[in-house]
C-alpha positions as CSV (number, residue, x, y, z in Angstrom):
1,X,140.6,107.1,160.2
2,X,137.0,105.8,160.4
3,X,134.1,108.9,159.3
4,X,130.9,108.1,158.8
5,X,128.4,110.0,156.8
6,X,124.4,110.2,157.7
7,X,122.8,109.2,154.6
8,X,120.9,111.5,152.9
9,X,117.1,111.8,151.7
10,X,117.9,113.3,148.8
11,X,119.7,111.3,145.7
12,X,122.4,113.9,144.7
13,X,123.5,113.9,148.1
14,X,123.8,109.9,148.4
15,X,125.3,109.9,145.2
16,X,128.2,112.7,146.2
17,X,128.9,110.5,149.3
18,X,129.3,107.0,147.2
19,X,131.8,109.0,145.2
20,X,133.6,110.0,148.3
21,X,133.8,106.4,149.2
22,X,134.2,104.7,146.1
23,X,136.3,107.2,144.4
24,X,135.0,107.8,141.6
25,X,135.0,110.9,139.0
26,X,132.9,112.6,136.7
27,X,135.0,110.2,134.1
28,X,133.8,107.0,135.9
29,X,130.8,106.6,134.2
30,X,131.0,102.6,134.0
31,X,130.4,102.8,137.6
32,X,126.8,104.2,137.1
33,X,125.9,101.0,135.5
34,X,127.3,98.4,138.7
35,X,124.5,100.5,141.4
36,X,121.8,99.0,142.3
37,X,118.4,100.3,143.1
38,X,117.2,101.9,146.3
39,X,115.1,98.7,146.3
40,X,117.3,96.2,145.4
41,X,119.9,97.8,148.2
42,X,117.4,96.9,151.1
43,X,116.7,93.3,150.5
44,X,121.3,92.7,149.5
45,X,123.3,90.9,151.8
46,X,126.2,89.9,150.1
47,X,128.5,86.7,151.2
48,X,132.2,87.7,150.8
49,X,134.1,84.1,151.2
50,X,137.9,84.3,152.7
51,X,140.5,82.4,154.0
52,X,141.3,82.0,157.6
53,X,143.7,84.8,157.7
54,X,141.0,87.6,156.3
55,X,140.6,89.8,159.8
56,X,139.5,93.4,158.9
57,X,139.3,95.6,161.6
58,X,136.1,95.1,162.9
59,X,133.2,97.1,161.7
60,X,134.8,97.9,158.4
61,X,131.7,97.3,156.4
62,X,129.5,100.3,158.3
63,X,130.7,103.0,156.0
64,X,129.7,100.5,153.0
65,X,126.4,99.7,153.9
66,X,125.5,102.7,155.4
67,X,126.2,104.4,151.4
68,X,124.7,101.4,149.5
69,X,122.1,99.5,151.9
70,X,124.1,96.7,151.5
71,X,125.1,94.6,154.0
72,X,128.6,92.3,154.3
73,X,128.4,88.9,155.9
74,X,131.8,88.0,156.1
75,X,132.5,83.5,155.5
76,X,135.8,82.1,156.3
77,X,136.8,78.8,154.9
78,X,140.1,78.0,155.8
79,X,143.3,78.0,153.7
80,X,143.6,79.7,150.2
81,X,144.0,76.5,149.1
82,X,140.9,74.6,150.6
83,X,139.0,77.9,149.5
84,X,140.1,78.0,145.8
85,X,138.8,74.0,145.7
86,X,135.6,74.9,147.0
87,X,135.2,77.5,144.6
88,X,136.5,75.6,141.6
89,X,134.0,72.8,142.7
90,X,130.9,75.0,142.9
91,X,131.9,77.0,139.7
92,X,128.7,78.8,138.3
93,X,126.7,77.9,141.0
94,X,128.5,79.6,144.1
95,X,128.3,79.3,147.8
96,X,129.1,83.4,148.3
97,X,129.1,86.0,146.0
98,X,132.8,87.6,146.2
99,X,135.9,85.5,147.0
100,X,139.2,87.3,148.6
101,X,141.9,85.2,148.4
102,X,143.2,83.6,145.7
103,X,146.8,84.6,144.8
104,X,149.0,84.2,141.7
105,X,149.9,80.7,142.6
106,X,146.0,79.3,142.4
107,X,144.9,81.9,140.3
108,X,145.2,79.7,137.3
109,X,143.7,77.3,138.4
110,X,140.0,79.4,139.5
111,X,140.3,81.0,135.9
112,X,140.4,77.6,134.2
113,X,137.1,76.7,135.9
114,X,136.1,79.9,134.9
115,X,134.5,80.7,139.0
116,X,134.9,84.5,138.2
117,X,132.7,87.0,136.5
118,X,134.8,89.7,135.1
119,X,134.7,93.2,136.2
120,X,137.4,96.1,136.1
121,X,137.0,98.3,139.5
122,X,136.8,101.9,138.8
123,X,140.1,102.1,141.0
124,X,142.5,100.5,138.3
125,X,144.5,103.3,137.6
126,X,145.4,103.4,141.4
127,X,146.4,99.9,141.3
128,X,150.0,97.7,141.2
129,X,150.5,97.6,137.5
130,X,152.4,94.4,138.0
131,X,149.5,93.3,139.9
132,X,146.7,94.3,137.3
133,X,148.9,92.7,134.7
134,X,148.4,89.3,136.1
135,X,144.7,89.5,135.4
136,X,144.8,92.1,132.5
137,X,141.2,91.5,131.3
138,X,139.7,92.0,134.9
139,X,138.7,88.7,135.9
140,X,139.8,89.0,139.6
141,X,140.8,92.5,140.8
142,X,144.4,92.7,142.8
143,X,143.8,93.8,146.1
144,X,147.1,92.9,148.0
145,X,150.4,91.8,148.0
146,X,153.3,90.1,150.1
147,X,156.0,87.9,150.0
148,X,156.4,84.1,151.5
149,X,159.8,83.8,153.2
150,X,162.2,82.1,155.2
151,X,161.5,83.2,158.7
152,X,164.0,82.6,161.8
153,X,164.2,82.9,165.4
154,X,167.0,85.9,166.0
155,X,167.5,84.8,169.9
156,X,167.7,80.9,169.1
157,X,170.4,81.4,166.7
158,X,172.6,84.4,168.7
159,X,172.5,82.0,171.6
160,X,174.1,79.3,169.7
161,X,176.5,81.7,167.9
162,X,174.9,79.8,164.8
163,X,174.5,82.3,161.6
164,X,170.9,81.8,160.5
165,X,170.6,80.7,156.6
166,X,170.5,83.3,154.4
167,X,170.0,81.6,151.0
168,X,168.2,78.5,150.1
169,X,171.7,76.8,149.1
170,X,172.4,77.7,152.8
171,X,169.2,75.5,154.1
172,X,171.1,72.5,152.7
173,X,173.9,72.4,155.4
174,X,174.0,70.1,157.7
175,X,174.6,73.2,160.3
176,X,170.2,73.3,160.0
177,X,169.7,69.8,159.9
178,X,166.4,69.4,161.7
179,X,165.5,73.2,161.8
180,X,162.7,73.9,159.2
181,X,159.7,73.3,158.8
182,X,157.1,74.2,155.7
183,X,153.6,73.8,155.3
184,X,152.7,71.6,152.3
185,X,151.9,73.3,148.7
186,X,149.4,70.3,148.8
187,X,147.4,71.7,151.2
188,X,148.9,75.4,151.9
189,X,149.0,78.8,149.9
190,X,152.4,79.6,151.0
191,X,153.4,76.1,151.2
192,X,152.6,76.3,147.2
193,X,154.7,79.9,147.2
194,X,157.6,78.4,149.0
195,X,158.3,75.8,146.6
196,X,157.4,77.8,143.6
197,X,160.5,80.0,144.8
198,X,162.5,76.8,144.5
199,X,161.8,76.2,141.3
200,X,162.4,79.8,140.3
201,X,165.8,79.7,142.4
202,X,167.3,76.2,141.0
203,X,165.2,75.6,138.1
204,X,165.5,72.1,136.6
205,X,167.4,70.8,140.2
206,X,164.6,72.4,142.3
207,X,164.1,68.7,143.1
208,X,167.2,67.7,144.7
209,X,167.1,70.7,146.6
210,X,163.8,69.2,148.3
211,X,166.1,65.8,148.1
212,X,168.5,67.5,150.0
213,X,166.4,68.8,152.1
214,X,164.3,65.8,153.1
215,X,167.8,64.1,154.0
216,X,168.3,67.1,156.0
217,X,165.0,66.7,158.4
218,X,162.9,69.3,156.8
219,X,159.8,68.9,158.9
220,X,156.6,69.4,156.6
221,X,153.2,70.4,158.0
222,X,149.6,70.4,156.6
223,X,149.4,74.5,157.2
224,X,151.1,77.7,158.1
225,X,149.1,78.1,161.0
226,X,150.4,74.7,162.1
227,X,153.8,75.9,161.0
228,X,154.6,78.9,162.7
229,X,152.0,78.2,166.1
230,X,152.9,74.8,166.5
231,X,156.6,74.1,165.7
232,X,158.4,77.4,165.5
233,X,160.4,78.3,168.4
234,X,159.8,82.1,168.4
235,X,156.0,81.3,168.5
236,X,155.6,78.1,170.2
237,X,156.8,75.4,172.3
238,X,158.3,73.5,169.7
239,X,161.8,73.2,168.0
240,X,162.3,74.5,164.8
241,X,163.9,78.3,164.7
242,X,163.2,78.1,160.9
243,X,159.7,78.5,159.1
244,X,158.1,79.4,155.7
245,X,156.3,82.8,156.2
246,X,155.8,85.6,155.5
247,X,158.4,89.3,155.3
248,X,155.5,91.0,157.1
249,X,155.6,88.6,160.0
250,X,158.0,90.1,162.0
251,X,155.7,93.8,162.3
252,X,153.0,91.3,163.9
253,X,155.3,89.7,166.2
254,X,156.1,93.2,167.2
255,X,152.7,94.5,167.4
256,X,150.6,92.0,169.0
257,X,153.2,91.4,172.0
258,X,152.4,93.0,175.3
259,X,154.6,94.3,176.4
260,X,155.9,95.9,173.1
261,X,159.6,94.6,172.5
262,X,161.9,97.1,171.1
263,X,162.8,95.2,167.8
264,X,161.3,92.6,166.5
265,X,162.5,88.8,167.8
266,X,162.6,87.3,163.7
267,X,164.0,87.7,161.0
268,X,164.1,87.2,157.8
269,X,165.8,86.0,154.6
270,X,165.8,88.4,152.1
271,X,166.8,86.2,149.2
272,X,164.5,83.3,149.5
273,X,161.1,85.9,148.9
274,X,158.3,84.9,146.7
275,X,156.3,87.6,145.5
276,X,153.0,86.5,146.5
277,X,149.3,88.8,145.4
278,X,146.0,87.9,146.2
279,X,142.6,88.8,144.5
280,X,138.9,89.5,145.2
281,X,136.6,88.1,142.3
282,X,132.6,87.9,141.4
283,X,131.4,84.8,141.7
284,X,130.4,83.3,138.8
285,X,126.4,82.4,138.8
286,X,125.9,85.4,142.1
287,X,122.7,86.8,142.2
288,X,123.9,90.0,143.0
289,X,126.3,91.1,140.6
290,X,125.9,95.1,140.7
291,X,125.7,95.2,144.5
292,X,129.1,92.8,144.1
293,X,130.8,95.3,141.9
294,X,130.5,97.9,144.5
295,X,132.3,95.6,147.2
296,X,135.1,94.9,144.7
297,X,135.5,98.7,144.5
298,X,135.0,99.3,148.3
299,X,137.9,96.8,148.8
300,X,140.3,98.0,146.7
301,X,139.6,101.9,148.1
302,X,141.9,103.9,149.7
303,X,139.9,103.2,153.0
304,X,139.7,99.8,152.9
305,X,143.2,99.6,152.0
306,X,144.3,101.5,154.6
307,X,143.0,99.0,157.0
308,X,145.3,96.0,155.7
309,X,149.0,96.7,156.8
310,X,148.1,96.2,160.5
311,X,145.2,93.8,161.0
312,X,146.3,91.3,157.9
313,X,150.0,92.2,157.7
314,X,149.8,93.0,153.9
315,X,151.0,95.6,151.3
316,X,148.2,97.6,150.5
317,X,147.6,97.6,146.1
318,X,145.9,101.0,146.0
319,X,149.0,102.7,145.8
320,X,147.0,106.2,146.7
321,X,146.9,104.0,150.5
322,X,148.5,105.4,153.3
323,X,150.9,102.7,155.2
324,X,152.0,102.8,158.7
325,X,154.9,104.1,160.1
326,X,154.9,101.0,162.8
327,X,154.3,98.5,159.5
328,X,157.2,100.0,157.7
329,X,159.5,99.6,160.4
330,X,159.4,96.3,161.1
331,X,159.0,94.9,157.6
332,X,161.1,93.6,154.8
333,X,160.4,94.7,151.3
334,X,162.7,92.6,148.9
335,X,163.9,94.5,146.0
336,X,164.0,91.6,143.7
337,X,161.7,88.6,144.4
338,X,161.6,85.2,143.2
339,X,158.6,85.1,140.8
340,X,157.5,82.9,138.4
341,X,154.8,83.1,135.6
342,X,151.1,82.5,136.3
343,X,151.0,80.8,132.6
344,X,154.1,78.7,133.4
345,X,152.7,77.9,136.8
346,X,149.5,77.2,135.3
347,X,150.9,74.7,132.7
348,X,153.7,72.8,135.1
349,X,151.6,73.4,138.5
350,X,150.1,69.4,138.4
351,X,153.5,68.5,137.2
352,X,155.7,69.8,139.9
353,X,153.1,68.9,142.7
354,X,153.2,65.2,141.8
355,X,157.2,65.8,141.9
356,X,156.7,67.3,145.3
357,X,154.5,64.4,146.7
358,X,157.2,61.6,145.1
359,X,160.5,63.3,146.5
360,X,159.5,64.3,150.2
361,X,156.0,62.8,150.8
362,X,156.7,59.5,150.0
């Protein structure tokens, strides 16, 4: 899907190709204002911070500079989490100049440190509405979504003539005593989702679910990566057929196998989703806050978008973006997630984290 356009000598021209990437109409004249000069394009190279898991296809920044003069260098600093600290820490005086990454569950938190600079993408009309109503006055820009799930080896479970939990009530029988294991919403993005979907399932007893649950031998780790490549049965050595991921999980296990299996070897459980959406955001204090604004709209485009299904295993939020056949396959899109306020979240987050640490930490 890649085309690349020679960049022309003369302005009009340039300026007719940045529309075709960008998007933009005659009626998106606040756009005029985020460009930079020729000048100013040939001494930019903007720092987009990430977590771990951001892996664009490779060379997905070509068609952006080659339009703008503005080069991409790409920082990765581990777990949503770990990343959202960072930023918070270094508000107004920031490390990169564009974060990808936060979601709804830390969102709160990066907009009471105030780590953003506002900015509403010329592509907001082609965006989630539920999405751009989480950050309605544009301080981050929506630019995917997914959901955390349970996740469960279909082969451990058929051999044992076991039926896999379903629910989150289900978790609690002794029948999968010994069987999950979470990353920490300590230390974790969708260890944070994961038991945000408890509290939206049980409410006030969300706790003794985890009570329950720490009787029952939940195993919990310090990350997903951990998680899923170092005690899950489908995708390790180890010995826990249950796991906290993601609905989009079982595409990748499908896609990245050699040989290709037929269907995919998880599943997973429709009714314990979390709606989960992550964010890209101007760094408060950048240097380069024009030249930033064209990222943002570069990655919410319909050709950046289309680029997400199968190298991050995310729902595009440009909902002009074409998605895979092969994605739509293998995934699981639940029709009514568990979801939670970001105002509630932001007001009981502290609250329900030191609950967390006392019932299964300690």
């Amino acid at each position: 899907m890649t085309m690349r356009s020679p960049i022309s000598p003369r302005l009009l021209i340039a300026c007719a190709a940045i529309g075709v990437l960008f998007g933009c109409s005659q009626g998106a004249t606040s756009d005029t204002s985020s460009r930079v000069t020729t000048a100013e394009q040939e001494a930019v190279t903007l720092t987009l911070l990430a977590h771990d898991s951001f892996t664009p296809t490779e060379g997905i920044f070509d068609d952006f500079t080659a339009l703008t003069g503005i080069t991409v260098r790409v920082v990765r600093g581990g777990d949503a989490g770990a990343l959202v600290t960072k930023a918070v820490v270094t508000s107004g005086n920031p490390e990169g100049d564009v974060l990808w990454g936060v979601d709804n569950t830390l969102l709160s938190r990066a907009l009471e440190a105030d780590v953003f600079s506002p900015y509403v993408t010329v592509h907001r009309d082609d965006i989630d509405a539920d999405a751009v109503a989480l950050s309605p006055e544009g301080h981050v820009t929506p630019v995917d979504s997914g959901d955390v799930c349970i996740n469960y080896d279909k082969q451990w479970f058929e051999e044992r003539r076991i039926t896999p939990p379903l629910t989150l009530q289900a978790l609690t029988s002794s029948t999968y005593r010994n069987l999950l294991v979470v990353s920490s919403p300590l230390t974790s993005s969708p260890g944070l989702a994961f038991m945000l979907a408890t509290v939206a399932e049980f409410g006030d007893e969300w706790s003794q679910w985890w009570a329950t649950m720490r009787e029952n031998g939940v195993l919990v780790v310090d990350s997903w990566n951990d998680a899923y490549y170092g005690h899950f049965t489908a995708s390790s050595d180890g010995d826990r057929p249950i796991v906290v991921s993601y609905a989009t999980s079982p595409p990748a296990e499908v896609i990245f196998a050699d040989p290709r299996p037929s269907e995919a070897p998880t599943a997973v459980a429709a009714l314990t989703c979390f709606r989960q959406y992550e964010f890209v955001g101007i760094l408060r204090g950048t240097k380069y806050e024009s030249a930033a604004r064209q990222l943002v709209d570069f990655l919410v485009s319909r050709r950046f978008q289309e680029d997400l299904p199968l190298t991050q295993f995310v729902w595009p939020i440009n909902r002009t973006a074409n998605v895979p056949q092969e994605f739509l396959d293998y995934s699981l899109r639940p029709e009514n997630p568990l979801s939670i306020d970001p105002a509630t979240i932001a007001r009981r987050r502290a609250e329900w984290l030191d609950t967390f640490t006392e019932v299964v930490l300690r």
